[in-house]
RODO-2510 file (C-alpha; in nm, 4 decimals, decimal comma):
residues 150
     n   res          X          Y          Z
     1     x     0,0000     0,0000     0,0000
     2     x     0,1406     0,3136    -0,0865
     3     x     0,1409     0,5259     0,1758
     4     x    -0,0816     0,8401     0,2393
     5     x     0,1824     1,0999     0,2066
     6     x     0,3516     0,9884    -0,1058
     7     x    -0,0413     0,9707    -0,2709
     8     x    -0,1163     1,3542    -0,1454
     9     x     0,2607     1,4617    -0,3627
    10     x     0,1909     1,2757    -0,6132
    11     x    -0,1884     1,4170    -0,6795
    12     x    -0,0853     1,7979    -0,5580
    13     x     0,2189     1,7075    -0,8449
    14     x    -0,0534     1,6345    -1,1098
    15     x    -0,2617     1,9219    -1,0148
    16     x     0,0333     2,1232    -1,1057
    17     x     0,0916     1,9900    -1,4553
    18     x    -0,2914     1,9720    -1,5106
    19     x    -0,3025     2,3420    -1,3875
    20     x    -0,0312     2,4480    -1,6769
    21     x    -0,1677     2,2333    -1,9355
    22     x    -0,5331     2,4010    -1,8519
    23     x    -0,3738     2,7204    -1,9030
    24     x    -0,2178     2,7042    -2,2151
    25     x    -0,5129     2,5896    -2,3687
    26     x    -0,7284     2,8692    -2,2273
    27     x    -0,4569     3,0931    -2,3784
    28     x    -0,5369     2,9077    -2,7000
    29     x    -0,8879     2,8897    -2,6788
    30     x    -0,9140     3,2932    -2,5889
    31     x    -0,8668     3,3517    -2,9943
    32     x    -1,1592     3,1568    -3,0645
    33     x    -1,5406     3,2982    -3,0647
    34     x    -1,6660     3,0229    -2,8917
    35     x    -1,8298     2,9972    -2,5413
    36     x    -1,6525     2,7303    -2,3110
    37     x    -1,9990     2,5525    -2,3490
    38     x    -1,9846     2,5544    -2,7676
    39     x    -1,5831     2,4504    -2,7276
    40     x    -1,7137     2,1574    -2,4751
    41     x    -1,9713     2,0115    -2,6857
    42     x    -1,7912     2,0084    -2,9690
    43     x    -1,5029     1,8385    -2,8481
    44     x    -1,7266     1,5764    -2,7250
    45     x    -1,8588     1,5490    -3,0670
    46     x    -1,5315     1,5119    -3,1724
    47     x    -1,4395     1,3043    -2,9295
    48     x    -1,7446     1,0282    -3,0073
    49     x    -1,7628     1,0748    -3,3752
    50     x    -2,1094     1,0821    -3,3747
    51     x    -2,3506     1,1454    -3,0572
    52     x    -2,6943     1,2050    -2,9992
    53     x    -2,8108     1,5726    -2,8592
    54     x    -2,9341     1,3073    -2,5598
    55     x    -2,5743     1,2300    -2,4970
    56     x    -2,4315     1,5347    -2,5494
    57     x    -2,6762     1,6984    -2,2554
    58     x    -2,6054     1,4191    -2,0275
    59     x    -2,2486     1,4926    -2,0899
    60     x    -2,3050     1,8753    -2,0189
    61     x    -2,5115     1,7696    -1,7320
    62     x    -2,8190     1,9833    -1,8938
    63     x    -3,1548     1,9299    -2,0250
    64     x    -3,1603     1,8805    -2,3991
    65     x    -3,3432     2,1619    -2,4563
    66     x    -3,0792     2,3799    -2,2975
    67     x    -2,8252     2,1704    -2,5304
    68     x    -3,0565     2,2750    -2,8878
    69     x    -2,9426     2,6318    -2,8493
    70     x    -2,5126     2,5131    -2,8396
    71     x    -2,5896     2,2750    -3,1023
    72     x    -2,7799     2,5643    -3,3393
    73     x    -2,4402     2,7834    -3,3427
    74     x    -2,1947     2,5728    -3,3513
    75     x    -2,4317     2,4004    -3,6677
    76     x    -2,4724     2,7999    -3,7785
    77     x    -2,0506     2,8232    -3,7530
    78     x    -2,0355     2,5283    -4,0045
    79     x    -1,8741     2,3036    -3,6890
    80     x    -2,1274     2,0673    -3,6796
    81     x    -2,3828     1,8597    -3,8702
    82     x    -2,7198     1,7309    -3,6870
    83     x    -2,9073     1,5163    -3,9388
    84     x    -3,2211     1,2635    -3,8600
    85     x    -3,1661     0,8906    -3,7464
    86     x    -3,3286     0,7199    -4,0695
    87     x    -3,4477     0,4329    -3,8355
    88     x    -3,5704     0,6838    -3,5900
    89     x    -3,6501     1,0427    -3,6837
    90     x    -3,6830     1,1465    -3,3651
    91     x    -3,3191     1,0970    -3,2817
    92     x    -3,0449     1,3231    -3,4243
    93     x    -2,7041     1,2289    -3,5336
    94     x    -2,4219     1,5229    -3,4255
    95     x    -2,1186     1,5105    -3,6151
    96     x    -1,7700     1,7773    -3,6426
    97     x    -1,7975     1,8912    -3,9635
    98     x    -1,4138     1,9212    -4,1854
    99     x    -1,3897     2,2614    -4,0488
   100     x    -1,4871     2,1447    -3,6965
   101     x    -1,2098     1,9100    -3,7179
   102     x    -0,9865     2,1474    -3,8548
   103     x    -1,0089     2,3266    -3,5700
   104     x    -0,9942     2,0783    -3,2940
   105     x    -0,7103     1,9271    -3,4970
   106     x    -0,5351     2,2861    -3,4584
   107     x    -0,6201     2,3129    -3,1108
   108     x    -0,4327     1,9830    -3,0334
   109     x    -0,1591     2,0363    -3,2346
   110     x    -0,0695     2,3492    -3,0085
   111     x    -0,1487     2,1081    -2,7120
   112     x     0,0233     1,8738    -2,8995
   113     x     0,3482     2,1267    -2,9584
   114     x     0,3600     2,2792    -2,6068
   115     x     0,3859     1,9237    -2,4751
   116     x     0,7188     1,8628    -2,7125
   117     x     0,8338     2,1901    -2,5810
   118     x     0,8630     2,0850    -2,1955
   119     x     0,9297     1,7396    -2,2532
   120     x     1,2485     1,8917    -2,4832
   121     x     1,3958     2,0094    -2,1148
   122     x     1,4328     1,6659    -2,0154
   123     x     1,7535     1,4828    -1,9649
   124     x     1,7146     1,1394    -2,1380
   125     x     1,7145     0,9750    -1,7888
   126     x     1,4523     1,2356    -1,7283
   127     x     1,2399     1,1529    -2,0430
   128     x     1,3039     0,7740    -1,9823
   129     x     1,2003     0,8351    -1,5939
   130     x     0,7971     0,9548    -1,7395
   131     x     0,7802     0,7206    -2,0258
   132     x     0,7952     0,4504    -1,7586
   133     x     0,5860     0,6472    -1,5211
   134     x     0,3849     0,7187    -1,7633
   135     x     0,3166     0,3909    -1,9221
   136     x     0,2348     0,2262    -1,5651
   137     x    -0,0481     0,5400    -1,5157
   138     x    -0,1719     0,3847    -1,8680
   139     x    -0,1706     0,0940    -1,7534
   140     x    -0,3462     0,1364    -1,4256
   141     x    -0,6309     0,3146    -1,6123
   142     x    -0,6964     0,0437    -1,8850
   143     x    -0,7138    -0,2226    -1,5606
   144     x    -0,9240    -0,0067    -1,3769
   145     x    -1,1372     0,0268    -1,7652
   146     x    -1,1502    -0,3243    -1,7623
   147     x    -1,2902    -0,3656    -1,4013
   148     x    -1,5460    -0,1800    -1,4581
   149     x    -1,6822    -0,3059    -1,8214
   150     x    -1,6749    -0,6091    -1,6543
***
């Protein structure tokens, strides 16, 4: 059992790196005229490929009515497509559009680039030292996936 102390570094450690990796993509996201609630739902569109506005609300914790009104701008933006379920017109399909993927594609690529910047200060112990850690966090996840598909 690991003990208590080494758990609370470890988690006030992550909270540091997630605080600076938050940042720099609010810095990258200020550009953008999108609300944090447009730039949420349409990386969960992203994210899923295709979603339901059901899905989408639950994942926004909102009603789907309050979703209809995210999903009509970022549709009027060209970000998104909503198009009928042919089995079941009541349902909508969401999809990113190619210019909604363009631009989450350009959103992680800074992400994507700020990451090669810090991990370019390494030593290659250092850089071999989070690969490993790294790969055992993986690890734990996917097991803990698992348990719970199960």
């Amino acid at each position: 059992m690991v003990k208590k102390e080494i758990i609370e570094e470890m988690i006030e450690l992550q909270r540091r790196v997630d605080r600076d990796r938050r940042q720099y993509e609010l810095d990258a996201w200020m550009h953008l005229n999108l609300s944090i609630g447009q730039l949420k739902s349409l990386f969960f569109i992203s994210n899923r490929g295709t979603t339901s506005l059901g899905k989408l609300a639950g994942a926004l914790k909102v009603t789907p009515t309050n979703t209809t009104g995210i999903v009509d701008r970022l549709m009027k933006r060209g970000l998104i497509t909503r198009t009928e379920n042919p089995e079941d017109r009541r349902m909508l399909f969401l999809r990113t559009t190619p210019l909604g993927d363009e631009l989450i594609g350009e959103l992680r690529q800074k992400r994507k680039e700020h990451m090669v910047e810090l991990f370019n200060r390494l030593t290659d112990d250092e850089a071999a030292a989070v690969t490993k850690s790294l790969k055992i966090m993986v690890k734990i996840i996917e097991s803990q996936r698992e348990d719970t598909t199960k």
